[in-house]
C-alpha positions in Angstrom: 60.0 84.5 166.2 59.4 83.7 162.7 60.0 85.8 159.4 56.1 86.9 159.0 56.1 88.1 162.9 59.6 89.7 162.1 58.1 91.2 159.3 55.0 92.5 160.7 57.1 94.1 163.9 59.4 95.8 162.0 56.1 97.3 160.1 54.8 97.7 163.5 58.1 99.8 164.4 57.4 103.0 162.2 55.4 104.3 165.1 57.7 104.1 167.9 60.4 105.9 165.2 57.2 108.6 164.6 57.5 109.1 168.5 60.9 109.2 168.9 61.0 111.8 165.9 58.4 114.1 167.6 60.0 113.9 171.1 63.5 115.5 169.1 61.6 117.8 166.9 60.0 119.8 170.1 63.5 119.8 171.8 64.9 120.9 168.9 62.4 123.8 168.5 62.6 125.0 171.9 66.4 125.4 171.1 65.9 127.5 168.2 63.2 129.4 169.8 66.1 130.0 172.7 69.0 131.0 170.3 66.5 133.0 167.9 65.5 135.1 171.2 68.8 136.1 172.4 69.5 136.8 168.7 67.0 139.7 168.2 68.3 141.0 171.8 72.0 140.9 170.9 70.4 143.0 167.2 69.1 145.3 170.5 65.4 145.2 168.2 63.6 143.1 171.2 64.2 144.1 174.3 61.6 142.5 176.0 61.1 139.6 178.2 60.2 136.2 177.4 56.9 136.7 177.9 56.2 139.2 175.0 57.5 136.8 173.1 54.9 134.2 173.6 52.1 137.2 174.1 53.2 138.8 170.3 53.2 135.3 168.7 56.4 135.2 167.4 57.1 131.6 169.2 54.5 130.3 166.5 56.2 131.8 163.7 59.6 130.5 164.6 58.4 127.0 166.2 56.5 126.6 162.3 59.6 127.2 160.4 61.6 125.4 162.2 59.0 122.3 161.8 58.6 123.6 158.5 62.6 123.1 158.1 62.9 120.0 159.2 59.8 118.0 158.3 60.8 119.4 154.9 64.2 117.8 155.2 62.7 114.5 156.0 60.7 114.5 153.3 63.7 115.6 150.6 66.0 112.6 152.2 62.5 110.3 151.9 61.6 111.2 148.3 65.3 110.6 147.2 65.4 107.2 149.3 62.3 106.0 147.3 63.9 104.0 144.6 66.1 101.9 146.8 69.3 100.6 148.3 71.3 102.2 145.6 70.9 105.0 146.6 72.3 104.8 150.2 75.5 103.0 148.4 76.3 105.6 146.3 75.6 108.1 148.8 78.4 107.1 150.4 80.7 106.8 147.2 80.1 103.3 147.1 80.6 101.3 143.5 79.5 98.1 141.9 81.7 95.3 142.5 82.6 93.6 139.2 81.4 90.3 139.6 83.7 88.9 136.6 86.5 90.4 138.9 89.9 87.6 139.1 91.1 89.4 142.5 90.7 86.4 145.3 89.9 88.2 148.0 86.8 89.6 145.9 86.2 86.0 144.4 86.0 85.5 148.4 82.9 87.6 148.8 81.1 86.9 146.0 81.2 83.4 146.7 80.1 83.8 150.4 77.1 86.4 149.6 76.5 83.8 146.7 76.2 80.9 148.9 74.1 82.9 151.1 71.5 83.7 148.8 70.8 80.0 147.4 70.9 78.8 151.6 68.4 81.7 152.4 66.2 81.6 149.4 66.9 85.6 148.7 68.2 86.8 145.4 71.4 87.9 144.7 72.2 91.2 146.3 74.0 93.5 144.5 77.0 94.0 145.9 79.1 97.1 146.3 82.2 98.1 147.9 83.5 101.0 149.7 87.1 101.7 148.0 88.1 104.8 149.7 87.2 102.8 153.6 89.9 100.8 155.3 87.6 100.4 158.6 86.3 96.5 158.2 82.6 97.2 157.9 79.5 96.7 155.9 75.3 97.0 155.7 72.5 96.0 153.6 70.1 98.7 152.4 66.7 98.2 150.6 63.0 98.1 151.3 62.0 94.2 150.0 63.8 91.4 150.9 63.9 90.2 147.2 65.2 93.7 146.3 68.4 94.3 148.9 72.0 96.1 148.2 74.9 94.6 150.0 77.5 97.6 151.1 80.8 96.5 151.9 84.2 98.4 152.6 87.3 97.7 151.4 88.8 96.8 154.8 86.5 94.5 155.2 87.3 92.4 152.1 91.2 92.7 152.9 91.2 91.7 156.5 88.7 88.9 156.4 89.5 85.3 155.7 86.2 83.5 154.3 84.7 82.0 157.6 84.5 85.5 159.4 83.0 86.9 155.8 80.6 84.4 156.2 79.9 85.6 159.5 79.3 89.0 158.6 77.4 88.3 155.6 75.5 86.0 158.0 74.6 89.0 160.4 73.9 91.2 156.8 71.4 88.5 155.7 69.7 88.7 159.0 68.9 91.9 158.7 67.7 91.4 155.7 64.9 88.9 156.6 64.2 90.2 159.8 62.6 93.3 158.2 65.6 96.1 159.9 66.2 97.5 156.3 63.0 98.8 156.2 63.4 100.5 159.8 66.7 101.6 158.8 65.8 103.7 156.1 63.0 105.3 158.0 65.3 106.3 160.7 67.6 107.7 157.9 65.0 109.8 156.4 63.7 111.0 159.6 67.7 111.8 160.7 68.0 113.9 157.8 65.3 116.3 159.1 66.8 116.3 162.8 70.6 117.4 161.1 68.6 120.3 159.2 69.1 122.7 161.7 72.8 122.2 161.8 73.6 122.1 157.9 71.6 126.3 158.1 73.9 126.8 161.0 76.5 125.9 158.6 75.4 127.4 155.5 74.7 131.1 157.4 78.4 130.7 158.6 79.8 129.9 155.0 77.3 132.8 154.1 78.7 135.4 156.6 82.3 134.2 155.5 81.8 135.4 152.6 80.2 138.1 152.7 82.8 139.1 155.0 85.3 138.6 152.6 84.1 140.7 149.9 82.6 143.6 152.3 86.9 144.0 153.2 87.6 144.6 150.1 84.9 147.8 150.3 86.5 150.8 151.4 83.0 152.1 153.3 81.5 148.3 153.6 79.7 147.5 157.0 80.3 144.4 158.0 77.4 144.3 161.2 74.9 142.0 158.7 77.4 139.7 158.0 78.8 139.4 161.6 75.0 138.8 162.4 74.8 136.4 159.9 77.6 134.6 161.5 76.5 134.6 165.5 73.4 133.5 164.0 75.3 130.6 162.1 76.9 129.6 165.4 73.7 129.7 167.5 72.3 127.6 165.0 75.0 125.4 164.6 75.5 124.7 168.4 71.9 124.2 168.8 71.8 121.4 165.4 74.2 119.3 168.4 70.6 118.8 169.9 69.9 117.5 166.4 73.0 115.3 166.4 72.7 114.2 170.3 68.9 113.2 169.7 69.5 111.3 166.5 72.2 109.3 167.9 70.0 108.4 171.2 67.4 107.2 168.5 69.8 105.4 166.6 71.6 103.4 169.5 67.9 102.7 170.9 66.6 101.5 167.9 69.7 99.4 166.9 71.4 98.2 169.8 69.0 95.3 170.5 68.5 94.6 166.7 72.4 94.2 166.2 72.5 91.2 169.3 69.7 89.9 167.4 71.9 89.9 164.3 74.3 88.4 166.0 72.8 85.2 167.3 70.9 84.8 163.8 74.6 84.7 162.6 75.2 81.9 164.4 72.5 80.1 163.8 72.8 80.3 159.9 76.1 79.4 160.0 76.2 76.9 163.5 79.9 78.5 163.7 80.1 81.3 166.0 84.0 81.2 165.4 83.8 83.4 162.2 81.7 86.3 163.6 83.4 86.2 166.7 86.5 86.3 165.1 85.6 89.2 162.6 84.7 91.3 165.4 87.8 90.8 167.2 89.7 91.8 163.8 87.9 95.2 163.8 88.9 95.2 167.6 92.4 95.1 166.8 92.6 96.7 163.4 94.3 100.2 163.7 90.7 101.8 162.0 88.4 99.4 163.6 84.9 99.4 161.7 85.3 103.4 161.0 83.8 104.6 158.2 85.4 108.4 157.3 82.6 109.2 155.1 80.6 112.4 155.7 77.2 111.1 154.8 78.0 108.1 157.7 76.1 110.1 160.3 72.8 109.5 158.9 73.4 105.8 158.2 75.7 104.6 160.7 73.1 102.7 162.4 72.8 100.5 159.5 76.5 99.1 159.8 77.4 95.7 160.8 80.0 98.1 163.8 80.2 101.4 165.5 80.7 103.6 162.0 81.6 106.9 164.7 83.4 107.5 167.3 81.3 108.6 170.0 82.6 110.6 173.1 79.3 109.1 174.9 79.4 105.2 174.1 77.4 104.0 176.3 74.6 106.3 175.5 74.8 107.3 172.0 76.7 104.2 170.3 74.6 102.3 168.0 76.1 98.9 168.3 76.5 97.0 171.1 80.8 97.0 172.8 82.8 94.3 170.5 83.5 92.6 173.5 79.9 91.9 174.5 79.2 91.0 171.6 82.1 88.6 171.2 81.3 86.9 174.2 77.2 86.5 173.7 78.5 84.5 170.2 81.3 82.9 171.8 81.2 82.9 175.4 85.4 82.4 176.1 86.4 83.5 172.5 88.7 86.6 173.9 90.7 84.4 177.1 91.1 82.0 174.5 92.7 84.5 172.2 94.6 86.1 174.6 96.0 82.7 175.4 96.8 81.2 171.6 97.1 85.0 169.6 95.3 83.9 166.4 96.7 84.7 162.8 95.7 84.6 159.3 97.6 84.9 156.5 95.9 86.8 153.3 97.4 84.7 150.6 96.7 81.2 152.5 92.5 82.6 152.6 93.0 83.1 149.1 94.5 79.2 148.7 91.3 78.4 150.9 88.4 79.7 148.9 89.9 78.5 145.8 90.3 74.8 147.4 86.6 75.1 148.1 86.0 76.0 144.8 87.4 73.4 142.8 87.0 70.2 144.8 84.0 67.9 143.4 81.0 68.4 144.1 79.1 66.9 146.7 75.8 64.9 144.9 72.7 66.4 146.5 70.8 66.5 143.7 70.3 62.7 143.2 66.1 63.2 143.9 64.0 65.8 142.3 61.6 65.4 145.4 62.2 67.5 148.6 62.1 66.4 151.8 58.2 65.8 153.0 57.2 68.3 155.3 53.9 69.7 156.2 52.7 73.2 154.9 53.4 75.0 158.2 56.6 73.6 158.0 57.1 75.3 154.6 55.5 78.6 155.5 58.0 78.4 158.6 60.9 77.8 156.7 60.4 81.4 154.8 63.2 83.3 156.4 65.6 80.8 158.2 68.4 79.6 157.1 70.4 76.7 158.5 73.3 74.8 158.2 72.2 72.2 156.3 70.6 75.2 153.9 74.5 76.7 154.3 76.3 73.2 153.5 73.2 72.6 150.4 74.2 75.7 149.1 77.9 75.3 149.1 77.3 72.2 147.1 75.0 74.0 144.6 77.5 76.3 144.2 80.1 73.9 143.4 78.2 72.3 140.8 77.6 75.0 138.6 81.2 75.4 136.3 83.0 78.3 136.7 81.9 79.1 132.8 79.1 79.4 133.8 79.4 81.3 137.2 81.5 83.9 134.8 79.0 83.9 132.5 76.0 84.9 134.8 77.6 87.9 135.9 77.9 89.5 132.8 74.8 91.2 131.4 74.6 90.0 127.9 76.1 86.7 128.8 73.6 86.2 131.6 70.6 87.1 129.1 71.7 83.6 127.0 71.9 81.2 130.4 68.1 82.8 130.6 67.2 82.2 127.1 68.4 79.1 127.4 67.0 77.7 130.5 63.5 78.6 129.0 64.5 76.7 126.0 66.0 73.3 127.8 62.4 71.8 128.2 61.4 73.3 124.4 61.3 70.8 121.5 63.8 73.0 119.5 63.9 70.6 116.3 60.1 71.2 115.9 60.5 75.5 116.5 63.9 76.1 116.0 63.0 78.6 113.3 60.5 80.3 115.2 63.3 80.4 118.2 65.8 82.1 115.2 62.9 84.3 114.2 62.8 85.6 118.2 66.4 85.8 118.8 68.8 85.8 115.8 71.5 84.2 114.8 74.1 86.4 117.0 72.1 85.1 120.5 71.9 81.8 119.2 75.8 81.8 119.1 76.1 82.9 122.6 73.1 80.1 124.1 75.5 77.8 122.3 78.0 78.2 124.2 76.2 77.5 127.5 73.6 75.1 126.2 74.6 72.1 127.2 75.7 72.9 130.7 72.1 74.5 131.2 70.0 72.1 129.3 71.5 69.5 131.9 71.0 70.8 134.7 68.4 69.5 137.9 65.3 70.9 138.5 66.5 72.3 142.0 69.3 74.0 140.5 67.7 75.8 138.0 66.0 78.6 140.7 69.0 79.2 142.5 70.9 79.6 139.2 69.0 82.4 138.1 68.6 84.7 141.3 72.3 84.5 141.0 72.1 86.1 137.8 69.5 88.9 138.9 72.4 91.8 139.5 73.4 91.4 136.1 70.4 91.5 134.5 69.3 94.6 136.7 72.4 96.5 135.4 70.3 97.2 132.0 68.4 100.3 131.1 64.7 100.4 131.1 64.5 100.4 127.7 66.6 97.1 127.0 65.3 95.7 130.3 61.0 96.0 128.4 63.3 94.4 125.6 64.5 91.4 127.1 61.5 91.0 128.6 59.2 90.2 125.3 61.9 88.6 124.1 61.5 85.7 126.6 57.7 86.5 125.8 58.5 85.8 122.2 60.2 82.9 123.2 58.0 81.2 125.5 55.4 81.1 122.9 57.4 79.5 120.1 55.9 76.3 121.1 52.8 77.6 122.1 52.5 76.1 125.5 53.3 77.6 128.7 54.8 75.8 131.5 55.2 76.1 134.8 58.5 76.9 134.7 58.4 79.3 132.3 56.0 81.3 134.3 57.9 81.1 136.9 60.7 83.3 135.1 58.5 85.8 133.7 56.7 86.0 136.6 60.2 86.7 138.5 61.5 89.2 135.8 58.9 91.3 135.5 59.0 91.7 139.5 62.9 92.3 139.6 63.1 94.2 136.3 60.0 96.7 136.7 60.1 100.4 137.1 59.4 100.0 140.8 61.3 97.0 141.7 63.6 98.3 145.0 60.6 100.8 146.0 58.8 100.3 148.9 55.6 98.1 148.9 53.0 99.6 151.2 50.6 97.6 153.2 47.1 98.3 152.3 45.1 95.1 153.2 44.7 93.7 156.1 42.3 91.2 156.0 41.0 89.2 152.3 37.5 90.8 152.1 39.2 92.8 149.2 41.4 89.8 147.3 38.8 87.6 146.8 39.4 87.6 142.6 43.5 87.8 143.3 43.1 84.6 145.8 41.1 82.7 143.3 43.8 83.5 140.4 46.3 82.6 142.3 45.0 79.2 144.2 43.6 78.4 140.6 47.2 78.5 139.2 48.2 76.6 142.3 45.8 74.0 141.9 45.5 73.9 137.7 50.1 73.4 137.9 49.5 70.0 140.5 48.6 67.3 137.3 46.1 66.0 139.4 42.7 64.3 138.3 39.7 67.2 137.8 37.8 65.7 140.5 40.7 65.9 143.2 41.8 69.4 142.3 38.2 70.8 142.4 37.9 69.0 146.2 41.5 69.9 148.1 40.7 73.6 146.2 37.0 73.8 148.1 38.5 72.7 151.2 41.3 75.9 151.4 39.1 78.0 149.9 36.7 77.8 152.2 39.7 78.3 154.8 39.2 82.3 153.8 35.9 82.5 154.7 35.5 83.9 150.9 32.3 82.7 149.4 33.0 83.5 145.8 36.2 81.6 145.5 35.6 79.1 142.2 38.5 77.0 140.7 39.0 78.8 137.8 39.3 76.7 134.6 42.7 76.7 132.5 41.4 79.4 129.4 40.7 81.7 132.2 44.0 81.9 133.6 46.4 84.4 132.0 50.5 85.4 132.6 49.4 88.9 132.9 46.5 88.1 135.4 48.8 86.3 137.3 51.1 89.3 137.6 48.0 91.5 138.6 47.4 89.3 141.2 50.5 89.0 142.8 51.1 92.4 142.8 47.8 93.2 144.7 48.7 90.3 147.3 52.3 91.8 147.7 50.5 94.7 149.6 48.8 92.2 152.2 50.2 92.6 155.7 53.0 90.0 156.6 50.7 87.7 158.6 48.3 87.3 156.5 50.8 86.1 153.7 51.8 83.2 155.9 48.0 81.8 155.6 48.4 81.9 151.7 51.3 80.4 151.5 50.4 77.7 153.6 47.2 77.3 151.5 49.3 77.2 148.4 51.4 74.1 149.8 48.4 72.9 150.9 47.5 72.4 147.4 50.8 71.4 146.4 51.1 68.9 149.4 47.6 67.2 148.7 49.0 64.2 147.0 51.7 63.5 149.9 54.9 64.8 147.5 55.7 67.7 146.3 57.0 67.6 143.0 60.2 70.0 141.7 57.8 71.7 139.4 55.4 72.6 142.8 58.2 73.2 144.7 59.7 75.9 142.0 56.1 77.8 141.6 55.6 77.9 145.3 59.2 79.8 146.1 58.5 82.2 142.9 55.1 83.2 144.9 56.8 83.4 147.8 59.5 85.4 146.2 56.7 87.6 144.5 55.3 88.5 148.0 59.1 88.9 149.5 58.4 86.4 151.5 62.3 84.4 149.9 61.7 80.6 150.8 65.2 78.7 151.3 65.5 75.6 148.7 63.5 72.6 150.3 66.4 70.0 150.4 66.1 67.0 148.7 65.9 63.6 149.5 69.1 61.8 149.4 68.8 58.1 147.6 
């Protein structure tokens, strides 16, 4: 199945959580309507039978407040899940990993996630570790693919060496694309409604306590209310383990399946099922296994890479699959083999590893600035998978780029000059180098210095990778210097007074990551192009207007996909009507199209690009930045080796 169908079923999903939901809310209020019942009998006001208490209508009044209770919890977890992964990390005392950290094992991850991210087309999460967790675990949390957080715990990044990390960050990534982040926040939200009942069962106990405790110190104080308070507390409380049984049946039947999935992706990024088989025998082994101690982990431990609980009931309530099933699905033989030849890694000789990778010359993949020919299904196809030769591409990339420079783009104000000065590498700077002063100053003009050269030399198909790298940095501004960086590249861009295509291309990408909404959740509204006819134009326009080709040939390849929408009005739209901002608008409305119907455009924008038989670096960087604007991330189409 490809990413768009992954996409769409993952969409598709919400309904059979909506289901599963309902089913727990009526057990749930049958249980309170149970325990509220024998609670106004053991008061001795209702002695009556069970049918006076449908006949008076006090089932509806209890049945609404506890729907009232818990849809209301739902909607509280919901509202604060709205602007993103962030907030699921720090929910669970998560923080940022310093990306200008010198500690190896760190270095270790970051270069792993890193290399992920150019393989798979997908900007650099940011990262974040769990300090207080020794349990070798992590998750991804987000809503876009282009917008994820990457969770990981501090056992995790001790106990690994780099090839399981790569497994697991493998398994994280495809998660990612397969569109489970989405379903996994859902599910949290919804969770959070289910536990309601138990957290008032709680809070009435805490209540009683203590109004227990100062009712003692009363000479005539009556203590009935508060023992009321407190059988009522329990009741509740025993029935919120109806809450807690249902949501972890929903959470192993909507996870189980999805992890396996995970799994085999793993394996297929990577084409070595060694790592993750390994890392799941580590948390096998490992006195805490993939625990995570946590109290926030019941609501989210379906979004772990293991088993974040122990469960009493595995085989019904876990949410992962047993380690050894899954071990041997990857690897079939992995665990006679270990049993056989016990195998051991030493921490320090990982560390020796990752740096050897580091530092050994660079592999020349970037001797052509022309991808590999391939036909525009096959680049619509490619959205979403990842490979190894995407993996070994990207480890070469990597390895290109100085360490300087890696340093460099994870620090905000450092990674604000690489972006200056990318946009400035194709500027003829002795014809505006006052205007680019006027814009910037003399102090940012010291710090593009420093990094000039490195960036002004650098290939065409290094350029994109380079700067989702430097996303997390960038995103750790405020809003206000965040609008303030932005016109500064504005500002920039027009010192020459042209506009290219790459320049677009990082406006285009800044304003999506650095926006007010960037994280949120981008609902679906069209599903079919009746209502983008304008947006399709603007955007084919662009597609065909950035290709150099003659007039005549652009106006006939941009007739023939046109008419491929059945959109009558769809005219190529000359040069002075094409605008950065109407670009934006466009994008923005086409983000909101269903996930099958943004395979057809993207198709029909490689079409365009593909016309001529090549497909030129410039093409190829303005087709992954609208691919990357409809988080749809494209891997890097590989180039031709000479």
């Amino acid at each position: 199945m490809d990413f768009f169908s992954h996409q769409e079923k993952a969409r598709n999903y919400t309904k059979v959580l909506m289901v599963y939901f309902l089913i727990a809310m009526l057990l749930i209020v049958a249980a309170v309507n149970v325990v509220v019942y024998y609670f106004f009998i053991f008061l001795e006001s209702y002695p009556y039978t069970p049918q006076n208490w449908f006949s008076e209508g006090l089932v509806y009044y209890v049945s609404g407040a506890t729907i009232l209770l818990i849809v209301s919890g739902s909607l509280f977890r919901w509202q604060k899940l709205k602007s993103g992964g962030h907030v699921v990390a720090e929910m669970l005392g998560a923080s940022l990993l310093d990306l200008h950290t010198s500690d190896m094992k760190r270095r270790q991850l970051i270069h792993v996630i890193e290399e992920m991210s150019i393989a798979s087309g997908v900007p650099l999460p940011v990262i974040y570790v769990m300090e207080s967790e020794s349990g070798i675990n992590a998750f991804v949390a987000g809503y876009l693919p282009t917008e994820a957080v990457m969770v990981v715990s501090k056992g995790a990044i001790e106990a690994l060496n780099r090839e399981e990390m790569q497994g697991v960050v493998a398994h994280e990534y495809s998660h990612i694309l397969n569109g489970d982040m989405q379903i996994n926040i859902k599910l949290m939200a919804m969770l959070a409604g289910i536990l309601m009942i138990s957290l008032t069962g709680r809070l009435l106990m805490r209540g009683s306590s203590s109004r227990h405790h100062m009712s003692s110190r009363r000479i005539s104080g009556n203590n009935k209310s508060g023992s009321a308070l407190a059988v009522l507390g329990l009741l509740l409380l025993l029935v919120g383990y109806v809450g807690v049984f249902c949501g972890r049946l929903i959470k192993a039947a909507v996870s189980r399946q999805r992890e396996f999935l995970a799994d085999a992706a793993a394996v297929q990024f990577t084409r070595n099922p060694q790592g993750i088989a390994s890392a799941l025998n580590k948390i096998a082994e490992s006195v805490y296994g993939s625990r995570i101690e946590d109290a926030q982990v019941e609501g989210m431990s379906h979004m772990c890479f293991s088993e974040a609980i122990k469960t009493h009931f595995n085989q019904w309530m876990a949410t992962h699959p047993p380690l050894d099933k899954r071990i041997s699905r990857v690897y079939p033989g992995f665990l006679s083999r270990i049993k056989a030849r016990q195998m051991t890694e030493n921490i320090q000789a990982a560390a020796q590893q990752d740096s050897a990778i580091n530092t050994e010359s660079p592999v020349s993949m970037f001797t052509s600035s022309e991808p590999v020919a391939m036909t525009s299904a096959q680049v619509s196809e490619s959205v979403g998978k990842v490979d190894q030769a995407h993996i070994d591409y990207a480890a070469s990339l990597h390895q290109s780029f100085s360490d300087e420079l890696l340093m460099a783009i994870h620090v905000t104000e450092t990674s604000k000059s690489v972006v200056w000065a990318m946009i400035l590498a194709k500027m003829d700077l002795k014809s505006h180098l006052k205007n680019v002063h006027d814009c910037l100053g003399a102090e940012n003009i010291i710090s593009i210095n420093k990094y000039k050269d490195e960036v002004f030399n650098l290939k065409d198909a290094q350029r994109l990778p380079l700067f989702d790298l430097l996303l997390p940095a960038l995103k750790q501004m405020n809003k206000d210097d965040k609008a303030d960086f932005i016109d500064k590249c504005k500002a920039v861009i027009k010192c020459d007074n042209r506009y290219t295509v790459f320049e677009f291309v990082i406006l285009s990408l800044l304003q999506q990551h650095l926006s007010e909404s960037a994280g949120q959740d981008v609902k679906v509204k069209y599903y079919s192009y009746k209502a983008l006819g304008n947006e399709l134009q603007m955007l084919l326009s662009v597609m065909s207007q950035s290709t150099g080709s003659a007039s005549v040939e652009r106006e006939n390849i941009y007739s023939s996909i046109a008419k491929g929408f059945s959109l009558t009005e769809l005219t190529l739209l000359p040069m002075q009507s094409i605008s950065a901002s109407k670009i934006q608008n466009a994008l923005k409305k086409l983000s909101q199209m269903s996930p099958l119907l943004k395979r057809n455009v993207i198709e029909a924008c490689a079409d365009i690009a593909m016309d001529d038989g090549k497909l030129k670096s410039t093409e190829a960087e303005l087709l992954r930045a609208i691919s990357e604007s409809l988080n749809c991330p494209m891997p890097p189409l590989l180039p031709l080796a000479e």
